[in-house]
N, C-alpha and C positions, 0 to 999 in steps of 0.2 A: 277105356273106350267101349262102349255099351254098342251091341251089335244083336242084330233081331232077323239074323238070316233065314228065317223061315219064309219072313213078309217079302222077300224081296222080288222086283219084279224086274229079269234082267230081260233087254230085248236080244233075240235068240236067230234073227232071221236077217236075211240082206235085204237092207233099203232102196228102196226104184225112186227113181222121179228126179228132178231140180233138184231139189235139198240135198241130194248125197251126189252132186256134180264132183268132177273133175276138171283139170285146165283143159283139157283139149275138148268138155263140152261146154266151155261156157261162150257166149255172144256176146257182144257188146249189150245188144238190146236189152240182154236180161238184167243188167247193172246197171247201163249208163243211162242219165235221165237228165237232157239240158233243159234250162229253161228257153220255155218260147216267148216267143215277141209279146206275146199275151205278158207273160209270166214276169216279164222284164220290164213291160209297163206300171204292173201291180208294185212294182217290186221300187219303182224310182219313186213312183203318188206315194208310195207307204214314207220312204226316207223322206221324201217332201213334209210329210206328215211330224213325221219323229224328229225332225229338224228345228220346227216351230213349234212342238211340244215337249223339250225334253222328259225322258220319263227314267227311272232307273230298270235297268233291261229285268230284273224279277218281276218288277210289277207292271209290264207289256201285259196287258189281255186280249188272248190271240181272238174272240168271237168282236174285237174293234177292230181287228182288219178283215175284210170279207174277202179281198183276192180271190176271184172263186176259180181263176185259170191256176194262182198256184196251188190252191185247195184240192183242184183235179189231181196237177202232179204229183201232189202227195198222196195223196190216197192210192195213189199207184206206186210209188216208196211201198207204203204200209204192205200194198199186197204183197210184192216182192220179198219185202221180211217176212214177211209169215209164211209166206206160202210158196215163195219161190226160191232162190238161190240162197239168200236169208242175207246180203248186202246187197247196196247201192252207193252210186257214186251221183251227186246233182253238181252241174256243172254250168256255171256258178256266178254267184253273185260278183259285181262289178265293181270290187272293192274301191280301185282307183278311183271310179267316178264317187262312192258314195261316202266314200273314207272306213276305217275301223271300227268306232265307235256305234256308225249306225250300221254298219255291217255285221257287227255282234245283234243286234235290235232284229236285224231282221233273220238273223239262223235262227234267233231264239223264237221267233211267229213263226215261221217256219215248221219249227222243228214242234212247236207244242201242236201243232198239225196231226202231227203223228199220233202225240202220248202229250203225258203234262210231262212237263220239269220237276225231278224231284231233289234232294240235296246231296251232293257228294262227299261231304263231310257232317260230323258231328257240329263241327262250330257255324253251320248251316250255307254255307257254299252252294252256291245255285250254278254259277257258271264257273268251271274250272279253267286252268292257263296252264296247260303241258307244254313244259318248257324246262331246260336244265337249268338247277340252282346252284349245281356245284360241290350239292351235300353225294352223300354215298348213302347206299343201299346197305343195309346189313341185316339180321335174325333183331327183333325187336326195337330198331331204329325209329320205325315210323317213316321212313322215308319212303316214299313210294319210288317205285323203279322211274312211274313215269314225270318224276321231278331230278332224272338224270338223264345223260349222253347216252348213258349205256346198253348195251343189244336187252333187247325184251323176249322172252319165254314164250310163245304160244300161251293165251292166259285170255280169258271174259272178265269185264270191267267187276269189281264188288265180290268175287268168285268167293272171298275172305270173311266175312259178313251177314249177316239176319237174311237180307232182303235185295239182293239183286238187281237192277235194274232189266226191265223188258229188252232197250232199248238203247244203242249209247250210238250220239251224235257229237263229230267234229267238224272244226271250220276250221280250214288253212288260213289263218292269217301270214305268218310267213313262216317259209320252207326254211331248211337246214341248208348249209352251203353245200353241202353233201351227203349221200346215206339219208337216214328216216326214210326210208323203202318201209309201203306198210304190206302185210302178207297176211289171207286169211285162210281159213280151210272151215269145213262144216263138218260141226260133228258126226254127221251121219257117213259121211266120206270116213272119216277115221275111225266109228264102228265098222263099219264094210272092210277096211283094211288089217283091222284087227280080227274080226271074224274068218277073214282068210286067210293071217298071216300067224297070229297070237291068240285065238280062239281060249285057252287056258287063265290067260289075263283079264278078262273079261268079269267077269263075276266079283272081282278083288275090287273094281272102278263102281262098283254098284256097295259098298262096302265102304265104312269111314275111315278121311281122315282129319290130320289136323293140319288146320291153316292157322298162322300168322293171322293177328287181325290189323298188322299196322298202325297199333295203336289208339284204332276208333272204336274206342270202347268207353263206359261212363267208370267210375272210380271201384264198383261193388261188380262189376264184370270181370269174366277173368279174359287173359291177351291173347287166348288161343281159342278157336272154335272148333267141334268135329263136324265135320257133314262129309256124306258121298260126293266122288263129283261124278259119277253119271245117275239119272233117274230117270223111270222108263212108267209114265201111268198108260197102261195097257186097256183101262176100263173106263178111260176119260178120252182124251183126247191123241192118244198113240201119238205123242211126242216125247222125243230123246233131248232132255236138260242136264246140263252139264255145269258145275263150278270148278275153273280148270286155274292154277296158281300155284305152278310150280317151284316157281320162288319161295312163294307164301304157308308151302307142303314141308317143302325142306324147312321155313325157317320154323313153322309151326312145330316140328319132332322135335327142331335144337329146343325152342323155349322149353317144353313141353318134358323136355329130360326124357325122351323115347325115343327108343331107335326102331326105325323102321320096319317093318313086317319083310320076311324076304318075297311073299307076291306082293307087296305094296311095291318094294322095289323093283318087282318083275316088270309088274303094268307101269309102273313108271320109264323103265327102259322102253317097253315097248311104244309108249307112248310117244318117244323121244326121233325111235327108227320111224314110223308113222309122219311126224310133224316134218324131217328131213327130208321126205318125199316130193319133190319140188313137182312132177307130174301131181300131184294131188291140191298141190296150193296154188292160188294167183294173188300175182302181189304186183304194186305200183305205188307210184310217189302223187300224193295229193301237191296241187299245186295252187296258187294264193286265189280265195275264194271258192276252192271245190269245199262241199259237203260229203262227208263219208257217214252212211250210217249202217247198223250191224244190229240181225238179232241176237243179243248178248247174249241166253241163253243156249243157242243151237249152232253157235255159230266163234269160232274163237279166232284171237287176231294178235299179230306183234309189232314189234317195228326192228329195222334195224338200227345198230349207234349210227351215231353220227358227229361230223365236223360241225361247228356253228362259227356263225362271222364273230369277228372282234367286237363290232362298233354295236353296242347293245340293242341298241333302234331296230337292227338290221338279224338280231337274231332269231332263230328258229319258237314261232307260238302258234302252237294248235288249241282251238278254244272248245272245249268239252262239254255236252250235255248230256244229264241221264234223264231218261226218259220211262217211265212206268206207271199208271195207271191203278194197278191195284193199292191198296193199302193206302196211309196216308203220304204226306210230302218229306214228311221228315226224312233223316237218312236212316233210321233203323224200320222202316216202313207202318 
């Protein structure tokens, strides 16, 4: 593992503002964003539209729908991720009246509002379907956690991978019978808490490790990648990016035939006391037709297990977009 501690630029100071909130500062206002009457007009003329034209939801091009009441709302989304709490909640399309099909249709206008669509997978996956298969999670599976029941880590979408997304947007299509509680925290919240509590861990997170790549990799790649997960450009833009995959940390050491650095495992613990901090996190169940969306990088998110119905119609699917801008579409960027 090749390491160049000289260059590194660790952030050394407590962060002020929105971005490093707590539950007891956050509003509704600063998360929740319904649609208006405006919004819900645009929003049925659109389905009207996609109704009598079917299209396949990749090749929706969002400057064909001009919606300029939802365009507002989003651009107030956008500021929010960047510049404010780094989530939101858009509360929500009218699934029952418009059905599923074109309710996918319009998260994805929607959502390229934001950022473009870019691919979740190698085999070019534009729009994902988190939902339990059934398979298990393991060190070199391929299976991703979020194609199980099972509790999810504190983790950023791609944290495992080249290229990150900006960006990652969900639509409720249907809830879990139970549990799938989602919970976030902002990085900058859990620098501050390390800085006050584990200040010695710190520097170890600006320092590589290896991640699991889940298998999205091409044949001449190898399965494990190193990267930091925190980074701090001090002479750009003084933001704290993060690739957080705890899963993906531990199964990357197993492939990897290493064992762990004992600060690797320090900051990892501490990482762990941090994330447990329920005054530091807010969490809540998306319900059918809410939009959640998150800046991936500043910003990390889990869900709990959960029950799901018998009758498969009736089971638990959250439909996923990534969203990012730089680079190209592909999924390696």
């Amino acid at each position: 593992m090749k390491r160049d501690d000289a260059n590194i630029k660790v952030l050394d100071r407590r962060v002020e503002g929105k971005k490093a909130w707590t539950r007891a500062d956050l509003k509704e206002e600063d998360w929740l964003f319904r649609l208006t009457p405006e919004c819900l007009d645009e929003v049925r003329a659109a389905a009207t539209t996609l109704r009598a034209n079917p299209t396949p939801v990749e090749k929706l091009e969002v400057q064909k729908f001009p919606m300029p009441a939802c365009r507002r709302l989003m651009d107030d989304v956008r500021k929010v991720l960047d510049d404010g709490v780094r989530f939101a909640i858009v509360d929500r399309l009218p699934m029952d009246e418009i059905g599923n099909e074109v309710g996918r249709s319009l998260y994805w206008v929607l959502s390229s509002m934001l950022a473009r669509p870019v691919e979740q997978k190698l085999t070019g996956t534009m729009i994902y379907d988190v939902r339990d298969t059934g398979q298990k999670a393991a060190a070199g599976s391929g299976v991703r956690p979020d194609q199980t029941n099972m509790e999810q880590y504190f983790h950023n979408d791609n944290s495992y991978n080249t290229t990150p997304p900006e960006y990652v947007g969900l639509l409720c299509e249907r809830p879990a019978k139970s549990g799938g509680i989602s919970h976030v925290i902002s990085f900058y919240t859990v620098h501050n808490e390390l800085l006050r509590t584990h200040p010695e861990v710190l520097p170890r997170l600006y320092r590589q490790f290896w991640f699991d790549r889940q298998k999205e990799y091409r044949p001449d790649e190898p399965q494990v990648i190193c990267e930091p997960m925190f980074s701090y450009d001090a002479d750009h833009d003084e933001r704290l990016r993060a690739r957080l995959g705890l899963f993906q940390i531990q199964s990357g050491y197993t492939l990897q035939n290493e064992p762990m650095d004992d600060e690797a495992k320090a900051a990892l613990a501490a990482l762990k006391e941090v994330f447990a901090k329920p005054e530091l996190t807010f969490n809540f169940t998306l319900e059918r037709g809410q939009l959640q969306y998150a800046n991936n990088r500043e910003l990390c998110h889990r869900r709990t297990g959960f029950e799901d119905y018998e009758d498969p119609a009736q089971k638990r699917n959250i439909v996923r977009v990534w969203l990012r801008n730089a680079g190209e579409r592909r999924y390696q960027g």
